[in-house]
N, CA, C and O atoms as CSV, one atom per row, in Angstrom:
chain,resi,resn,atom,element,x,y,z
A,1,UNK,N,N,-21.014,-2.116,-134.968
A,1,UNK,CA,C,-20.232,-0.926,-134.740
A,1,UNK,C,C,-18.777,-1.359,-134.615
A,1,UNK,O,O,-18.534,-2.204,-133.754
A,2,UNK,N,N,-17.648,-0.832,-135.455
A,2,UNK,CA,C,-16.463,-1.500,-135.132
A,2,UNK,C,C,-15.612,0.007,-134.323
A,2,UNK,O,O,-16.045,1.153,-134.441
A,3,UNK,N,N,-14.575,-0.307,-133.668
A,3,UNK,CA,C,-13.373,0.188,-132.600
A,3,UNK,C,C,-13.518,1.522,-133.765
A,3,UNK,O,O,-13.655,1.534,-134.988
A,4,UNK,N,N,-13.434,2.395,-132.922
A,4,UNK,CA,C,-13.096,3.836,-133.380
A,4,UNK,C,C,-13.575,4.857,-134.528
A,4,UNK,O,O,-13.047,5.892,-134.936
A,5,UNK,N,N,-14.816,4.171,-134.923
A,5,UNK,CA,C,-15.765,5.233,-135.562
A,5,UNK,C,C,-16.849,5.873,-134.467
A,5,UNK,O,O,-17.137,5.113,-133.542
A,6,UNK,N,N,-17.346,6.906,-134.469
A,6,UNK,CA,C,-18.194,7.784,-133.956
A,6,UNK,C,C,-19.675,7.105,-134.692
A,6,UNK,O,O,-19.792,6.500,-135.758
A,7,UNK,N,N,-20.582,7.427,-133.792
A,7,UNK,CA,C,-22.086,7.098,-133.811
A,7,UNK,C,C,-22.673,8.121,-132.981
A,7,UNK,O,O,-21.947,8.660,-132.146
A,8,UNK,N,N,-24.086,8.528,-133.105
A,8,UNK,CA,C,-24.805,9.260,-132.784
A,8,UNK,C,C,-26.005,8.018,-131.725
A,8,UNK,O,O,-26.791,7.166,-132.141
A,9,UNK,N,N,-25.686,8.401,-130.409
A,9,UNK,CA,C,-26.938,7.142,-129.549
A,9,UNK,C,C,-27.871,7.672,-129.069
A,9,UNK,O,O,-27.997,8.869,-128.813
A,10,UNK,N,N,-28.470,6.983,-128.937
A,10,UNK,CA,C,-30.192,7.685,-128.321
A,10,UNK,C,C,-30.119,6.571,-126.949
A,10,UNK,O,O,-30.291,5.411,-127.324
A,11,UNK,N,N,-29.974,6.664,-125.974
A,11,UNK,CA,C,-30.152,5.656,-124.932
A,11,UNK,C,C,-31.508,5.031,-124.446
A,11,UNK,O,O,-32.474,5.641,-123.987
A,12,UNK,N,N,-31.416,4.131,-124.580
A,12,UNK,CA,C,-32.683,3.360,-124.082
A,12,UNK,C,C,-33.388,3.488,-122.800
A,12,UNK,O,O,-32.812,3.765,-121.748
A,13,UNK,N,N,-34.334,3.332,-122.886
A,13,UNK,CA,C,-34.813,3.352,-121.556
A,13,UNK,C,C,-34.848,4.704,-120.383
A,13,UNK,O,O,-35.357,4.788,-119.265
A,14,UNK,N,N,-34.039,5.705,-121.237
A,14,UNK,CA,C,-34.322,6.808,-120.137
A,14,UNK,C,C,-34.267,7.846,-121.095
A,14,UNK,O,O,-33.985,7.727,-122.287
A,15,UNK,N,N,-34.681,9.298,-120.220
A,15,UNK,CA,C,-35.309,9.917,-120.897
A,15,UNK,C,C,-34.097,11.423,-120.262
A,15,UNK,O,O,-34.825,12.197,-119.640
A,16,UNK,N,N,-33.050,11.801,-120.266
A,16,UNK,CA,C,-32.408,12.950,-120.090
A,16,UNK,C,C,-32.662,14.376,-119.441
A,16,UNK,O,O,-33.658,14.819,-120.014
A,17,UNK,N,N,-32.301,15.114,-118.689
A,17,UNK,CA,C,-32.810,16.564,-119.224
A,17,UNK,C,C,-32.259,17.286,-121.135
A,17,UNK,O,O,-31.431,16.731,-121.857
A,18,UNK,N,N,-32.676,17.986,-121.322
A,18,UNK,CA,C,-32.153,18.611,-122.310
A,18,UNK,C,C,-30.979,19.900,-121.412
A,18,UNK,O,O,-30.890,20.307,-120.253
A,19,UNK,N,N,-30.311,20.152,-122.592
A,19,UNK,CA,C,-28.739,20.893,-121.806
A,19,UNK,C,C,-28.825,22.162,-121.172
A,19,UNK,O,O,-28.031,22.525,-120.304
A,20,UNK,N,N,-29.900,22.931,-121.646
A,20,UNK,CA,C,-30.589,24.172,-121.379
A,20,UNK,C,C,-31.319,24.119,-119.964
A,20,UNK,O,O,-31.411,25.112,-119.242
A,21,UNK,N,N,-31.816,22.899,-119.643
A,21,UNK,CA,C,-32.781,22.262,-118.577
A,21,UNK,C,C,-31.955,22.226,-117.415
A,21,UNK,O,O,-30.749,21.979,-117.424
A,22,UNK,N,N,-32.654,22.483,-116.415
A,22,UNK,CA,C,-32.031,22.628,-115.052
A,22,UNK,C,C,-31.579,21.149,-114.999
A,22,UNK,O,O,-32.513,20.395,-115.272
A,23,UNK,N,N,-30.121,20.358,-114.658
A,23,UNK,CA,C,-29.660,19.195,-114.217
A,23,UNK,C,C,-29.197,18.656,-115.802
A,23,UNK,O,O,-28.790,17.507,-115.974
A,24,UNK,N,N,-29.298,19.486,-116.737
A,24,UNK,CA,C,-28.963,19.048,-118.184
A,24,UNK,C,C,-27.926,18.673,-118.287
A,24,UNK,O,O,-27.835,17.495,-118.634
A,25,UNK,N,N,-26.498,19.526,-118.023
A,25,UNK,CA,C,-25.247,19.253,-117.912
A,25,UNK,C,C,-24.836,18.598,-116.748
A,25,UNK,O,O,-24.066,17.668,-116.990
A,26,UNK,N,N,-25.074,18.760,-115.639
A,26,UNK,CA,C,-24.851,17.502,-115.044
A,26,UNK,C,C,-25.245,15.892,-115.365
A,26,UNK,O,O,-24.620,14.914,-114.955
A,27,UNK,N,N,-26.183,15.887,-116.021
A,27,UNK,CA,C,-26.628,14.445,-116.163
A,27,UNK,C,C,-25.169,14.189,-117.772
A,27,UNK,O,O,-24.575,13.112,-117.812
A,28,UNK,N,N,-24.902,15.110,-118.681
A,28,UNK,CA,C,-23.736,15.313,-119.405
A,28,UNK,C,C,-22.087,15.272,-118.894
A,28,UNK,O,O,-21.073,15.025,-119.547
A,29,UNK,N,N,-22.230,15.550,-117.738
A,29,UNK,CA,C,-21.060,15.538,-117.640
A,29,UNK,C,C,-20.668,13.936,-116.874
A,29,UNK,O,O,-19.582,13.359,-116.831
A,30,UNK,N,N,-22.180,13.466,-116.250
A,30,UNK,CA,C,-22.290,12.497,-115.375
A,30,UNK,C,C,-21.950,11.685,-116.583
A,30,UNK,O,O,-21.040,10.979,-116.150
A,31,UNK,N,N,-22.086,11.431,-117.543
A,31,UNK,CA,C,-22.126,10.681,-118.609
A,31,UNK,C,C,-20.863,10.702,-119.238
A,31,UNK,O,O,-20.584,9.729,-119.939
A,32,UNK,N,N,-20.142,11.507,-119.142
A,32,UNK,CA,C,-18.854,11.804,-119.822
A,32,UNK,C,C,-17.889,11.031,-118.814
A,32,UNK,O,O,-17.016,10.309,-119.295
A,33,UNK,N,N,-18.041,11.184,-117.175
A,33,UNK,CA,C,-16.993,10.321,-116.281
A,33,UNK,C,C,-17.708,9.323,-116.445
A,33,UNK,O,O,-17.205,8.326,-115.928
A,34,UNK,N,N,-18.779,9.124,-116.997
A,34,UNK,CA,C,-18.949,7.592,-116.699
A,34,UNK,C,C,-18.496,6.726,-117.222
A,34,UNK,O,O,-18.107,5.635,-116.806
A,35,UNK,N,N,-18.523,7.294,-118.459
A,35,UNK,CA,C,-17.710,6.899,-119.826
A,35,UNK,C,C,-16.421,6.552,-119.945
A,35,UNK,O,O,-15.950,5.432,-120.146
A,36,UNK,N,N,-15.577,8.163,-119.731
A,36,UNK,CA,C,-14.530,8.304,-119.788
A,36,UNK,C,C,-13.429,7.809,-121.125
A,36,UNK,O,O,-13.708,7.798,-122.324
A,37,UNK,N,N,-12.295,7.470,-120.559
A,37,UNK,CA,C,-12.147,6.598,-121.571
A,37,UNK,C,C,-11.823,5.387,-122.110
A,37,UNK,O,O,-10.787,5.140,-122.727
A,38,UNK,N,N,-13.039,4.364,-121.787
A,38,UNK,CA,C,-13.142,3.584,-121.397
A,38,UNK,C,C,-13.771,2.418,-122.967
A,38,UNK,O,O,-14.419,2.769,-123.954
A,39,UNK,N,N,-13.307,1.220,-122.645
A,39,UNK,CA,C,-14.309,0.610,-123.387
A,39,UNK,C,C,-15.114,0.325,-123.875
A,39,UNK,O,O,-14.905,-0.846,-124.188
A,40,UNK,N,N,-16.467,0.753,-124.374
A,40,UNK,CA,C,-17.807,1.059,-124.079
A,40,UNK,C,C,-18.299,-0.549,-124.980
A,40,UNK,O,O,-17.422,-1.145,-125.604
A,41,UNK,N,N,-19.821,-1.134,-124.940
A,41,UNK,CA,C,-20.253,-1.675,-125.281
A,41,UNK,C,C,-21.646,-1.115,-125.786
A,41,UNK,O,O,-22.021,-0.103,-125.194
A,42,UNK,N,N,-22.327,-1.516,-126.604
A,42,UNK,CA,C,-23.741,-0.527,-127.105
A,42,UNK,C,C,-23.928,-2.123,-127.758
A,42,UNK,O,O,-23.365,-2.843,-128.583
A,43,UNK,N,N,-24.965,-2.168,-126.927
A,43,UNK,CA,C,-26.245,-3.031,-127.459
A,43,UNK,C,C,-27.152,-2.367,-127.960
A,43,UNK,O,O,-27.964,-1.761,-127.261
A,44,UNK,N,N,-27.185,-2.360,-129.676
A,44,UNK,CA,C,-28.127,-1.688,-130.254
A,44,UNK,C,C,-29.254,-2.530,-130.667
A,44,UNK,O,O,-29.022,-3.699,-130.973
A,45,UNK,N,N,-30.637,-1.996,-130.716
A,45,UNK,CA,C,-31.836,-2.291,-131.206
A,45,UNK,C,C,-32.841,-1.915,-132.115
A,45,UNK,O,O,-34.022,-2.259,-132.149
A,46,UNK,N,N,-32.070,-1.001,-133.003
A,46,UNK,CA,C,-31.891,-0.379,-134.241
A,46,UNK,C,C,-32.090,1.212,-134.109
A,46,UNK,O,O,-31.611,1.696,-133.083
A,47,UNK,N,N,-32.727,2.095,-134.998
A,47,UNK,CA,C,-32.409,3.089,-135.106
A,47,UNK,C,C,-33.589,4.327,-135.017
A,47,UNK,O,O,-34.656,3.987,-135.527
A,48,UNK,N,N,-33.571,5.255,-134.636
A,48,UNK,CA,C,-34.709,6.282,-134.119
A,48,UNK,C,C,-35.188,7.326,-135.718
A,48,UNK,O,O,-34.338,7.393,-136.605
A,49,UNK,N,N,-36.015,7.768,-135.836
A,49,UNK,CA,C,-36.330,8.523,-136.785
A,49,UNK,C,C,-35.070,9.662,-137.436
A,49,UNK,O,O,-34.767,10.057,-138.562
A,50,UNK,N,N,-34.604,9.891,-136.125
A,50,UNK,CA,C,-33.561,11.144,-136.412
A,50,UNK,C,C,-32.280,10.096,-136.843
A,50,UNK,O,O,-31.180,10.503,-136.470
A,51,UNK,N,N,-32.286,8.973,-137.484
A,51,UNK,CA,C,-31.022,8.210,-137.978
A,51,UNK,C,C,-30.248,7.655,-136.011
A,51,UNK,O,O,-29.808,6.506,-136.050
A,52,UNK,N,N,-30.184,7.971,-135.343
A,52,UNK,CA,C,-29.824,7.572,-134.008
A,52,UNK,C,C,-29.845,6.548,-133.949
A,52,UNK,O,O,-30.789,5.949,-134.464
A,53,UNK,N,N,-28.532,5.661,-133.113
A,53,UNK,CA,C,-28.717,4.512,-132.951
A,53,UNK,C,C,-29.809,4.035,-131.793
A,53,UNK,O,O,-29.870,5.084,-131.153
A,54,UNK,N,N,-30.629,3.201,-131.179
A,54,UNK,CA,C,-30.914,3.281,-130.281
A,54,UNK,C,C,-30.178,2.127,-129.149
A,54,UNK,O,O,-30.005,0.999,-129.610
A,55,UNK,N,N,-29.871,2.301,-128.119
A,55,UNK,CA,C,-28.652,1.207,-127.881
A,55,UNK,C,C,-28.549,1.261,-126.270
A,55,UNK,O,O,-28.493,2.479,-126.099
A,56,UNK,N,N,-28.511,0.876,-125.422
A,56,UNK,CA,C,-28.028,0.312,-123.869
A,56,UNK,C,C,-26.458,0.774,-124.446
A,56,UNK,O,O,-25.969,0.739,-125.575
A,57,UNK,N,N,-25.962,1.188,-123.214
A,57,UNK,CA,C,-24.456,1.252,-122.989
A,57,UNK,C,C,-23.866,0.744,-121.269
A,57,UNK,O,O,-24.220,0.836,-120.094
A,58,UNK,N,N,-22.614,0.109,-122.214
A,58,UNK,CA,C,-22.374,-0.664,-120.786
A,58,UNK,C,C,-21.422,-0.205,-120.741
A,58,UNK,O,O,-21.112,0.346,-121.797
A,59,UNK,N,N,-20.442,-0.118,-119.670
A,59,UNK,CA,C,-18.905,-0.143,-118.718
A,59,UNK,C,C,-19.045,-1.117,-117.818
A,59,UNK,O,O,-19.727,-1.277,-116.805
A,60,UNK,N,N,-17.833,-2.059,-118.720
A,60,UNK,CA,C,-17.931,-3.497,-117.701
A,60,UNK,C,C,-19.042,-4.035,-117.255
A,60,UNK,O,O,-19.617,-4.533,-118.223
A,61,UNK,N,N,-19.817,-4.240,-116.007
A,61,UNK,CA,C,-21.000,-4.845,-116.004
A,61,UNK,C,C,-22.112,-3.469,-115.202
A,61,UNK,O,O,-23.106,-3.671,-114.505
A,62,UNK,N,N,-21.577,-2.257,-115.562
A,62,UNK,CA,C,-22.568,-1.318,-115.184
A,62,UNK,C,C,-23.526,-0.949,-116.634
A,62,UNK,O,O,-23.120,-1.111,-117.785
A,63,UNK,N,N,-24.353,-0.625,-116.392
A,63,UNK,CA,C,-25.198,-0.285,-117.746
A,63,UNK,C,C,-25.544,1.806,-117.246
A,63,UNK,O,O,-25.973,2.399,-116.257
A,64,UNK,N,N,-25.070,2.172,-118.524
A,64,UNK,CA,C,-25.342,3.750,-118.046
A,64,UNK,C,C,-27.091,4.115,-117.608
A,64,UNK,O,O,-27.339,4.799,-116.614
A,65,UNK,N,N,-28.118,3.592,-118.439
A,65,UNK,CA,C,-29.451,3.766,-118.129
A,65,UNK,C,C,-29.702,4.034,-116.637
A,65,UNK,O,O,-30.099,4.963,-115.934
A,66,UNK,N,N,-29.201,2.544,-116.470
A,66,UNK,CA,C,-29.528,2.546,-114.528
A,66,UNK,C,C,-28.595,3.811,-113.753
A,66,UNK,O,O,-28.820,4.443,-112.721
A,67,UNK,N,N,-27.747,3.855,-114.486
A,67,UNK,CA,C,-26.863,4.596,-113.666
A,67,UNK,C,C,-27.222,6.198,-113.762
A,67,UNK,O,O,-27.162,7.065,-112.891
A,68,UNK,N,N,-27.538,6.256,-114.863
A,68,UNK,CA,C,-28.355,7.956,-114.290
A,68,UNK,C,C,-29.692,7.738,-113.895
A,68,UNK,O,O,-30.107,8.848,-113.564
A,69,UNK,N,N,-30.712,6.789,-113.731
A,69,UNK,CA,C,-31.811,6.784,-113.259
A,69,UNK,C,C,-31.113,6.872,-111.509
A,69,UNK,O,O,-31.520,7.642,-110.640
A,70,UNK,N,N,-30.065,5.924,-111.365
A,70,UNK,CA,C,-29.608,5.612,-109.630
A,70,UNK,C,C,-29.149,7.214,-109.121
A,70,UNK,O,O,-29.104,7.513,-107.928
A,71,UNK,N,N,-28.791,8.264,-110.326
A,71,UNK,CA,C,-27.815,9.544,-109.585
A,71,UNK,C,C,-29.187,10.581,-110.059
A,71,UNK,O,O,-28.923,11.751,-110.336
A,72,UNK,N,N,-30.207,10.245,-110.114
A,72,UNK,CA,C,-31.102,11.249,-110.167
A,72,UNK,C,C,-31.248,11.835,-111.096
A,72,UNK,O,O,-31.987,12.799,-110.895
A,73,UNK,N,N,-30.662,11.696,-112.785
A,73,UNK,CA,C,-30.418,12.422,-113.717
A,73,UNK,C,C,-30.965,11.834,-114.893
A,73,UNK,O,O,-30.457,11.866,-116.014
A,74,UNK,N,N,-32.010,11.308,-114.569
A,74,UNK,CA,C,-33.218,11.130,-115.758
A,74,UNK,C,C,-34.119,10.290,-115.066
A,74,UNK,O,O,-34.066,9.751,-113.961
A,75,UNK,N,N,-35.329,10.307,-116.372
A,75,UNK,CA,C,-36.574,9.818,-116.196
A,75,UNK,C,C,-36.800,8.250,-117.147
A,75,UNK,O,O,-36.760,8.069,-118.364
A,76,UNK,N,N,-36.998,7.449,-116.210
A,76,UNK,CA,C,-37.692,6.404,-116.868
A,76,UNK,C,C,-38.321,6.690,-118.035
A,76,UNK,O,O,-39.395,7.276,-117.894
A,77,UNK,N,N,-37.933,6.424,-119.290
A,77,UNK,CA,C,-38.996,6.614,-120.498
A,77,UNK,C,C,-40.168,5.937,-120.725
A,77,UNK,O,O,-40.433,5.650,-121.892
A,78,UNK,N,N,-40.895,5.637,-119.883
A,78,UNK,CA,C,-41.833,3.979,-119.453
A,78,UNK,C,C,-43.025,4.589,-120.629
A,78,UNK,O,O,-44.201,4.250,-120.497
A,79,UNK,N,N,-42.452,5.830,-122.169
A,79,UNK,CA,C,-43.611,5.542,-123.239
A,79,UNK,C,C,-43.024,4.315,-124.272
A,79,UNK,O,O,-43.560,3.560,-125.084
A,80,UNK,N,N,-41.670,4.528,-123.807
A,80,UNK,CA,C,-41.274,3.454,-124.572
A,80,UNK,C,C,-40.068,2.314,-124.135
A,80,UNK,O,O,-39.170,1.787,-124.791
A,81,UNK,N,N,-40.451,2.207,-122.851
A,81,UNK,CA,C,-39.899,1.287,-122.530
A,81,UNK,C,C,-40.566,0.685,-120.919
A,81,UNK,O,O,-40.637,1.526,-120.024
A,82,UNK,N,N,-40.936,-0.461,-120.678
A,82,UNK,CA,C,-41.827,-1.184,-119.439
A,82,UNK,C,C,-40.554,-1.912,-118.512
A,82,UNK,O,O,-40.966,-2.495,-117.509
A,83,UNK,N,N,-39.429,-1.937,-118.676
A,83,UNK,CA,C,-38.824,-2.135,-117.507
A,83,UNK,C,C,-38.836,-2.307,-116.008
A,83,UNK,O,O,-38.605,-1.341,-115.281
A,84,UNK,N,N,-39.022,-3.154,-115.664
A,84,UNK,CA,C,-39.484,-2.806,-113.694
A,84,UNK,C,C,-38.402,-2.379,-113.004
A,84,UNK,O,O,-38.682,-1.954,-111.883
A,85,UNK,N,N,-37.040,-2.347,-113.360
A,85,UNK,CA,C,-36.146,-2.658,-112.984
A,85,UNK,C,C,-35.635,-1.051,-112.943
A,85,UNK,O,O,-34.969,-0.604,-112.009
A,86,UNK,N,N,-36.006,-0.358,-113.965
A,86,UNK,CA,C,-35.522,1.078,-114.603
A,86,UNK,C,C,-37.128,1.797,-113.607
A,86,UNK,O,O,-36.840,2.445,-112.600
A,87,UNK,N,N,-38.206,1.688,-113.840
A,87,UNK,CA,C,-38.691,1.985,-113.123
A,87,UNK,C,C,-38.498,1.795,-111.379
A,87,UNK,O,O,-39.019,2.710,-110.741
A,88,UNK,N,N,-37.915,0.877,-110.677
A,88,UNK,CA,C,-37.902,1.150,-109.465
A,88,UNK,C,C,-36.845,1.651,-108.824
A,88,UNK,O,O,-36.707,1.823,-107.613
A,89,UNK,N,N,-35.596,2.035,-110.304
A,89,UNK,CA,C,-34.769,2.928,-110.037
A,89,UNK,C,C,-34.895,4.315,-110.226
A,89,UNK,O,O,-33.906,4.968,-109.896
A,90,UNK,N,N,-35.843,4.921,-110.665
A,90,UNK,CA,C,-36.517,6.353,-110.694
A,90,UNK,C,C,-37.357,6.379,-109.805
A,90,UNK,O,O,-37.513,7.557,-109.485
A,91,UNK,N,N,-37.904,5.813,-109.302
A,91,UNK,CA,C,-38.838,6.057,-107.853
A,91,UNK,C,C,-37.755,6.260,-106.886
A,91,UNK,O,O,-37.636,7.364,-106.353
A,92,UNK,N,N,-36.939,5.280,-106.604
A,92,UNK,CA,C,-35.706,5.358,-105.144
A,92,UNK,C,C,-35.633,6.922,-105.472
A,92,UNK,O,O,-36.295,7.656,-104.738
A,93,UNK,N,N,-35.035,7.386,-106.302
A,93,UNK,CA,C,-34.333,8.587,-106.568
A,93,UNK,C,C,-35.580,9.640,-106.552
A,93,UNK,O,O,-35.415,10.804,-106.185
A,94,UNK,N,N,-36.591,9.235,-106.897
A,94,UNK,CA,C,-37.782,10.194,-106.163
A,94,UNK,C,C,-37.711,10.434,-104.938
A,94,UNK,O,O,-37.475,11.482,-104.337
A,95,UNK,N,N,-37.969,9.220,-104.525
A,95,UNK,CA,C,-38.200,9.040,-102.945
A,95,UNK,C,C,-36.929,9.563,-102.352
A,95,UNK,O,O,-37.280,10.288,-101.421
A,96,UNK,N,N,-35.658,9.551,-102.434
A,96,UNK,CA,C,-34.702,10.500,-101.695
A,96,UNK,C,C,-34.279,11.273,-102.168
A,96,UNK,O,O,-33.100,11.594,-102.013
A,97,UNK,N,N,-35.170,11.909,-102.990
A,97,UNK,CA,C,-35.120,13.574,-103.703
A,97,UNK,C,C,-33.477,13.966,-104.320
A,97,UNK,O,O,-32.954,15.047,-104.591
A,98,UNK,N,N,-33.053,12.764,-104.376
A,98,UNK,CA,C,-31.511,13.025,-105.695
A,98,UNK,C,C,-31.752,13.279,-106.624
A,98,UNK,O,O,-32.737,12.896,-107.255
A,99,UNK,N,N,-30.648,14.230,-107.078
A,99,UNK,CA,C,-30.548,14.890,-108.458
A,99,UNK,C,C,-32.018,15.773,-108.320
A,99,UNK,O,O,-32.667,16.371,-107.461
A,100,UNK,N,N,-32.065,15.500,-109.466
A,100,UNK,CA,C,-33.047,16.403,-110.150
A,100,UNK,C,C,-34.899,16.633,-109.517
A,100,UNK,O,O,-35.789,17.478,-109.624
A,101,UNK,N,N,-34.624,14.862,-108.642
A,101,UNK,CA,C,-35.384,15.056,-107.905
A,101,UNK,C,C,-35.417,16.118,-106.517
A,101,UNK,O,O,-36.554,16.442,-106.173
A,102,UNK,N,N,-34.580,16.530,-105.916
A,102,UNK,CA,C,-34.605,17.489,-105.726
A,102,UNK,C,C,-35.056,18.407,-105.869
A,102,UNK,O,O,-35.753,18.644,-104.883
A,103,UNK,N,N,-35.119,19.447,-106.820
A,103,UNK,CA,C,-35.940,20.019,-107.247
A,103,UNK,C,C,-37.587,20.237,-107.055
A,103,UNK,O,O,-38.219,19.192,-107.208
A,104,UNK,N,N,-38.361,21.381,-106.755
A,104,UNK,CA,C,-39.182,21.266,-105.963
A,104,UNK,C,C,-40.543,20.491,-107.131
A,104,UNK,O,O,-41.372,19.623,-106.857
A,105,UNK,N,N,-40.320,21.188,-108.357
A,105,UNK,CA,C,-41.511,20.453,-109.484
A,105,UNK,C,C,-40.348,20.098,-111.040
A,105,UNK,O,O,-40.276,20.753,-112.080
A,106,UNK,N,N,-39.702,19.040,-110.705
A,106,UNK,CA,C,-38.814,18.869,-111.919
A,106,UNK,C,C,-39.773,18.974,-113.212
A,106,UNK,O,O,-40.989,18.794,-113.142
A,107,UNK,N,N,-39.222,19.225,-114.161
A,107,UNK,CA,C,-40.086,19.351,-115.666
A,107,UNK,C,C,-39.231,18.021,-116.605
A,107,UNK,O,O,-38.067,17.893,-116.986
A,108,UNK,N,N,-40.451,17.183,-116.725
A,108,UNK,CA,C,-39.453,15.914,-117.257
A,108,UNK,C,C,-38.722,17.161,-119.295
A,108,UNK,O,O,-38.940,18.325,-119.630
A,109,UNK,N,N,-38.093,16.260,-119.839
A,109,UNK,CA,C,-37.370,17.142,-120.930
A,109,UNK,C,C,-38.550,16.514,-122.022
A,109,UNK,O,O,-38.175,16.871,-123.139
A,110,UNK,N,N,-39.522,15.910,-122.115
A,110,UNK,CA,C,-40.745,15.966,-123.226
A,110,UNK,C,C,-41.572,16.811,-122.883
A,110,UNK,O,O,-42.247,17.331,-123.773
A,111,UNK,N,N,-41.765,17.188,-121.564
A,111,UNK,CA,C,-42.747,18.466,-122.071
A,111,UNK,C,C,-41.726,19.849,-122.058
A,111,UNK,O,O,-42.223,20.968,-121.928
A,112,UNK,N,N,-40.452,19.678,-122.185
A,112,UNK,CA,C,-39.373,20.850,-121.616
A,112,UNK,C,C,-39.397,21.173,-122.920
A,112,UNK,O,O,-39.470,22.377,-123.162
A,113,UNK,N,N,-39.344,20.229,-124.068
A,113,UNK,CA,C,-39.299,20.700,-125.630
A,113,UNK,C,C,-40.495,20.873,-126.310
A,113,UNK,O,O,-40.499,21.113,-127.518
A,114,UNK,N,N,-41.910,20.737,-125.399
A,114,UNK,CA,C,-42.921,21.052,-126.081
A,114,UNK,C,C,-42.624,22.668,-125.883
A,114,UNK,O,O,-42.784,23.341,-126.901
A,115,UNK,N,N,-42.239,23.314,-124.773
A,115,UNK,CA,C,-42.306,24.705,-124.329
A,115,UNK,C,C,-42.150,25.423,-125.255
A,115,UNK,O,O,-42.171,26.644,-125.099
């Protein structure tokens, strides 16, 4: 990927609300300051059916995955990804009902798009 072309990413390891979905735009906007405008790094691992890159994104030595699993604003994708690390950061955020955990029966966003 070189400085200043646009790409389409699919993030690894976690799984989003969709934008319509209760916590959708927040986990969007969480993503936009996280971002900002900033340097970004994308470790890609090639590409998803829909042409998507599939890719980790970093800021400096934060990685975004963890960082919305840590603010409550997604789900471990553990169909396609075994991480322990991403998994015991979606449990914490279970366990002290942040973000989305909150919510009294969150609807992860794969069965939100079977609906």
């Amino acid at each position: 990927m070189s400085d200043g072309d646009a790409y389409r990413i699919r993030l690894l390891g976690v799984d989003c609300p969709e934008r319509d979905q209760p916590f959708g735009d927040t986990a969007t906007d969480f993503t936009r300051e996280f971002c900002g405008d900033q340097l970004l790094t994308a470790i890609v691992e090639g590409k998803d059916r829909y042409g998507r890159h599939l890719a980790w994104i970093k800021v400096g030595d934060k990685d975004l995955s963890q960082e919305l699993l840590r603010a409550g604003l997604a789900w471990h994708f553990k169909k396609y990804n075994d991480d322990a690390e991403l998994a015991a950061l979606e449990n914490e955020a279970r366990d002290g009902r942040v973000g989305l955990w909150s919510a009294s029966d969150p609807v992860s966003p794969w069965d939100w798009r079977e609906q």
